[in-house]
MARKETI-523067 format. One record per residue (C-alpha): x, y, z. Coordinates in nm, 3 decimals, decimal comma. Example, Ala and Ser with C-alpha at 12.3 -4.5 7.8 and 13.67 -1.06 7.14 Angstrom:
<sites>
+---------+---------+---------+
!    east !   north !      up !
+---------+---------+---------+
!   1,230 !  -0,450 !   0,780 !
!   1,367 !  -0,106 !   0,714 !
+---------+---------+---------+
</sites>
This chain:
<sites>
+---------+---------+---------+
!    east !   north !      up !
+---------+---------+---------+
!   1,026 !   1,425 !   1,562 !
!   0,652 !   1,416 !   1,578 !
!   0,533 !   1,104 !   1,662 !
!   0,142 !   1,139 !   1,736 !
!  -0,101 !   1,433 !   1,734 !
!  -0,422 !   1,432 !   1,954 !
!  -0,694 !   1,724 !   1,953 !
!  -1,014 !   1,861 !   1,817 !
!  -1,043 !   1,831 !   1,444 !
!  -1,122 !   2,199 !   1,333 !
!  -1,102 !   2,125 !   0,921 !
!  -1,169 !   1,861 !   0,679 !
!  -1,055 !   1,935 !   0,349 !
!  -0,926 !   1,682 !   0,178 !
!  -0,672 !   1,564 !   0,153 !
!  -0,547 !   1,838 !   0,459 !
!  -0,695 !   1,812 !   0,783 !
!  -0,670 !   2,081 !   1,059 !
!  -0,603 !   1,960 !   1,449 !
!  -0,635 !   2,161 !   1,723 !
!  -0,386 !   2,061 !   1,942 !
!  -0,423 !   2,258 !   2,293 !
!  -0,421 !   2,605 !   2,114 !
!  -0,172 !   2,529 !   1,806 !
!  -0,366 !   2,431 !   1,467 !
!  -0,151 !   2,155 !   1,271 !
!  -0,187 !   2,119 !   0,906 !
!  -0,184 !   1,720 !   0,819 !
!  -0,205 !   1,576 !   0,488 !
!  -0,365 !   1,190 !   0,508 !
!  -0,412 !   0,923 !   0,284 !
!  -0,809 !   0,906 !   0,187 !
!  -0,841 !   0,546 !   0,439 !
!  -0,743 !   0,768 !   0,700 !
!  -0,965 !   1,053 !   0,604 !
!  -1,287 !   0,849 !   0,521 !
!  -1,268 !   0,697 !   0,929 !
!  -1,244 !   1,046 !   1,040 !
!  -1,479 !   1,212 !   1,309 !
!  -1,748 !   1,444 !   1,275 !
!  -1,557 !   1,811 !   1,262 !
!  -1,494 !   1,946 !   1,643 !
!  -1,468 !   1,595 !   1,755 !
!  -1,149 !   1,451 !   1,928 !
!  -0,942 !   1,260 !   1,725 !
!  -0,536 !   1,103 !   1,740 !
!  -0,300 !   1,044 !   1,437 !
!   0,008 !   0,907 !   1,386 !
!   0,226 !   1,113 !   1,231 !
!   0,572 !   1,162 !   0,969 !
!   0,742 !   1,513 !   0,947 !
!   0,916 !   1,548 !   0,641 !
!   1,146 !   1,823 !   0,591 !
!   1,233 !   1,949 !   0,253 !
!   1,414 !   2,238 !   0,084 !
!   1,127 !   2,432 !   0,073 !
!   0,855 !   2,322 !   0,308 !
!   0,796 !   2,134 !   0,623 !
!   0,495 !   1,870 !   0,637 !
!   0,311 !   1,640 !   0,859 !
!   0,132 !   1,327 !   0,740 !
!  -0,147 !   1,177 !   0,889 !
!  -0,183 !   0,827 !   0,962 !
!  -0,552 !   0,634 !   1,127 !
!  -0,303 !   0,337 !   1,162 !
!   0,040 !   0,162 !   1,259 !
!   0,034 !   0,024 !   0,950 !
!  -0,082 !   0,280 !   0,706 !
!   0,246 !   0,474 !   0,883 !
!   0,474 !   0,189 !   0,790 !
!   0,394 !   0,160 !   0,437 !
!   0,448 !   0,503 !   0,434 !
!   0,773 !   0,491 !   0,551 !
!   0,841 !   0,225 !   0,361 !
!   0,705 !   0,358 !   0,020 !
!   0,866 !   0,712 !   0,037 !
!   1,239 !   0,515 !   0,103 !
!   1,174 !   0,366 !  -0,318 !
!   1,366 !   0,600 !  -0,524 !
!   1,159 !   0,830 !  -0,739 !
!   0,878 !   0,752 !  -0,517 !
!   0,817 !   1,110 !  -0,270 !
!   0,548 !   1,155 !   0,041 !
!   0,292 !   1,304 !  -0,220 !
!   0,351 !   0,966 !  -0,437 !
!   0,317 !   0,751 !  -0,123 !
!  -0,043 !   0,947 !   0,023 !
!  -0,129 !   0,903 !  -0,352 !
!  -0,074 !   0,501 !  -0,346 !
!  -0,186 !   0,473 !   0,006 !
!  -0,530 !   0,645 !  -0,084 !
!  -0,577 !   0,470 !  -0,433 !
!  -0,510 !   0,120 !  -0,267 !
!  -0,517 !   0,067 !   0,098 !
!  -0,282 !  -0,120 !   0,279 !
!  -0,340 !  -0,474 !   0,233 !
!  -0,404 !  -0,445 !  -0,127 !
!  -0,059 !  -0,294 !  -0,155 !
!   0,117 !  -0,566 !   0,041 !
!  -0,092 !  -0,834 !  -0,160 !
!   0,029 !  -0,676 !  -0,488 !
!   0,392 !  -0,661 !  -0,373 !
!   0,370 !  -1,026 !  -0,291 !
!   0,183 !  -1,154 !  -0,548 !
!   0,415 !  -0,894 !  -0,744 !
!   0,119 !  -0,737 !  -0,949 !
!   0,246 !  -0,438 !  -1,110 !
!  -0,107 !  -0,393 !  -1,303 !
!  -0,266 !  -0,279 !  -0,979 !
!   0,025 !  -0,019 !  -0,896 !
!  -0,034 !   0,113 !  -1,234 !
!  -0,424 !   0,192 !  -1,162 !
!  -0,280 !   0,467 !  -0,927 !
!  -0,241 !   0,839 !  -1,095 !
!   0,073 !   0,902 !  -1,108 !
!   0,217 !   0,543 !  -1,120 !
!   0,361 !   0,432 !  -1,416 !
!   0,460 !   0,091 !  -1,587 !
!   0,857 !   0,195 !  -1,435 !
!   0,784 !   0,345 !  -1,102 !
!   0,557 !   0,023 !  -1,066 !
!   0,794 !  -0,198 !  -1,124 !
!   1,084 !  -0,058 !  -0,928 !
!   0,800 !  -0,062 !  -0,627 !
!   0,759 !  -0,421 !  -0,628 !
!   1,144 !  -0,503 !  -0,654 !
!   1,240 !  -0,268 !  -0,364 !
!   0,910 !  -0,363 !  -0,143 !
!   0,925 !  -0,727 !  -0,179 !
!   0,939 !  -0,860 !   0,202 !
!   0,904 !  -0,563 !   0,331 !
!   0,514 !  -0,531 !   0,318 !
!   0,427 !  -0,871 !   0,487 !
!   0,102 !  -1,021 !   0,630 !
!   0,151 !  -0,791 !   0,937 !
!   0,056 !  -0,522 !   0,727 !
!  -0,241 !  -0,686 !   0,620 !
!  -0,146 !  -0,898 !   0,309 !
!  -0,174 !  -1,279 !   0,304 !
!   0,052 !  -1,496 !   0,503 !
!   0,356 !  -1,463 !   0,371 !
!   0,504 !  -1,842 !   0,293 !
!   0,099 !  -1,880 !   0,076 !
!   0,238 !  -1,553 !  -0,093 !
!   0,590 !  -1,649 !  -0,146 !
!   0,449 !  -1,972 !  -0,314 !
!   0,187 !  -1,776 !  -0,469 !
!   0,427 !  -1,503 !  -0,620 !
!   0,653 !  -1,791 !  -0,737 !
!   0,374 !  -1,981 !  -0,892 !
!   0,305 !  -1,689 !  -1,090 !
!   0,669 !  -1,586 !  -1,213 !
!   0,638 !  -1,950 !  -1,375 !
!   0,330 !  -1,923 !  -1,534 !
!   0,471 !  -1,584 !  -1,666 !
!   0,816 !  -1,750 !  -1,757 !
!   0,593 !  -2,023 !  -1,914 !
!   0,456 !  -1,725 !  -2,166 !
!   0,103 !  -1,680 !  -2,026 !
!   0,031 !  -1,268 !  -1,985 !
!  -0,103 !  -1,115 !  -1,628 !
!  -0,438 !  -1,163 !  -1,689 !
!  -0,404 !  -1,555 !  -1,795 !
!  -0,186 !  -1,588 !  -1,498 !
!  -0,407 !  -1,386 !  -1,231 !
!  -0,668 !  -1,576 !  -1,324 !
!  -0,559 !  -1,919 !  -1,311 !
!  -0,415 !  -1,814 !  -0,954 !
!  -0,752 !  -1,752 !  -0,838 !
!  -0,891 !  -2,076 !  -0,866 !
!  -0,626 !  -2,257 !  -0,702 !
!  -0,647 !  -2,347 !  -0,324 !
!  -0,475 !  -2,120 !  -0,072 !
!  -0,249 !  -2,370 !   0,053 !
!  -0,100 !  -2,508 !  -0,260 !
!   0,266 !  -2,575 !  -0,255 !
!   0,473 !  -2,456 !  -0,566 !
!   0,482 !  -2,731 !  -0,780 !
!   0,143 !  -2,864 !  -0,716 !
!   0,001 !  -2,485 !  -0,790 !
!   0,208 !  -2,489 !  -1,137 !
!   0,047 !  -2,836 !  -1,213 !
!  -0,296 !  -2,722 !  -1,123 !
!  -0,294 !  -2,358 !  -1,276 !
!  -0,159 !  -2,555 !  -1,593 !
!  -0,427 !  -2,789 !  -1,640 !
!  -0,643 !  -2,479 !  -1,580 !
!  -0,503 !  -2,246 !  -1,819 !
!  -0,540 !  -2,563 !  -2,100 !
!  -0,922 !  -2,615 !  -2,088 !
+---------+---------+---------+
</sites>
């Protein structure tokens, strides 16, 4: 519907902007990435855009980015998860930290965000695994793939998040699987 808005930027208040676009003000709410790169008010400025249509309103979301857009998208497609939910985890995280915690399936970070909870998390990282890849700014995806799995084992194994993250941070990036479950291991025993 409405791809892309370009024009003056008459108000910043967050998190609503107001664009003059050749004579007709739009009302656009972005994510706080977006709204921290903004200009200067009365300076030009271009956003991607979503219209979302509802029962009882019409609104435009704002978007600095290709890829803030695409989360987007892809976050307000989770069920129980609506465009306020997905501006809320978009502002709260950023991009590539969501797409690392999908792949590294980190449901503690989700829960940081207001309005997130232990559930809603949860459900987030089932439905978004593979869909926010390194393209949206995570980590190459076959190093998270064998990162993700490398955790699910140390979990399996009875180790909690924080034992796990942890032992996942000192390993190299390009571990494979098994190697990474040896290493974390031997790390997790001292």
């Amino acid at each position: 519907m409405i791809g892309k808005l370009t024009g003056a930027l008459l108000e910043k208040n967050p998190p609503e902007v107001l664009l003059d676009c050749h004579g007709v003000g739009y009302e656009v709410l972005v994510p706080m990435s977006t709204f921290y790169n903004l200009p200067a008010v009365g300076q030009p400025v271009s956003l991607l855009t979503q219209f979302i249509v509802r029962e009882d309103a019409q609104l435009l979301y704002g978007f600095a980015t290709q890829q803030e857009r695409q989360a987007f998208r892809e976050l307000i497609k989770v069920s129980g998860v609506g465009p306020r939910t997905a501006l809320s985890i978009l502002s709260g995280l950023g991009v590539a930290d969501l797409a690392q915690a999908v792949s590294l399936q980190e449901a503690g970070r989700l829960v940081k965000v207001p309005g997130i909870g232990k559930k809603t998390a949860e459900r987030l990282l089932l439905e978004l695994k593979g869909k926010l890849g390194a393209d949206m700014g995570g980590r190459p995806h076959a190093a998270s793939a064998d990162q993700a799995d490398i955790l699910q084992a140390l979990l399996a194994l009875g180790y909690n998040d924080k034992e796990a993250a942890a032992a996942l941070k000192g390993l190299p990036a390009d571990v494979g699987v098994s190697e990474g479950i040896k290493l974390a291991l031997k790390s997790l025993a001292r």
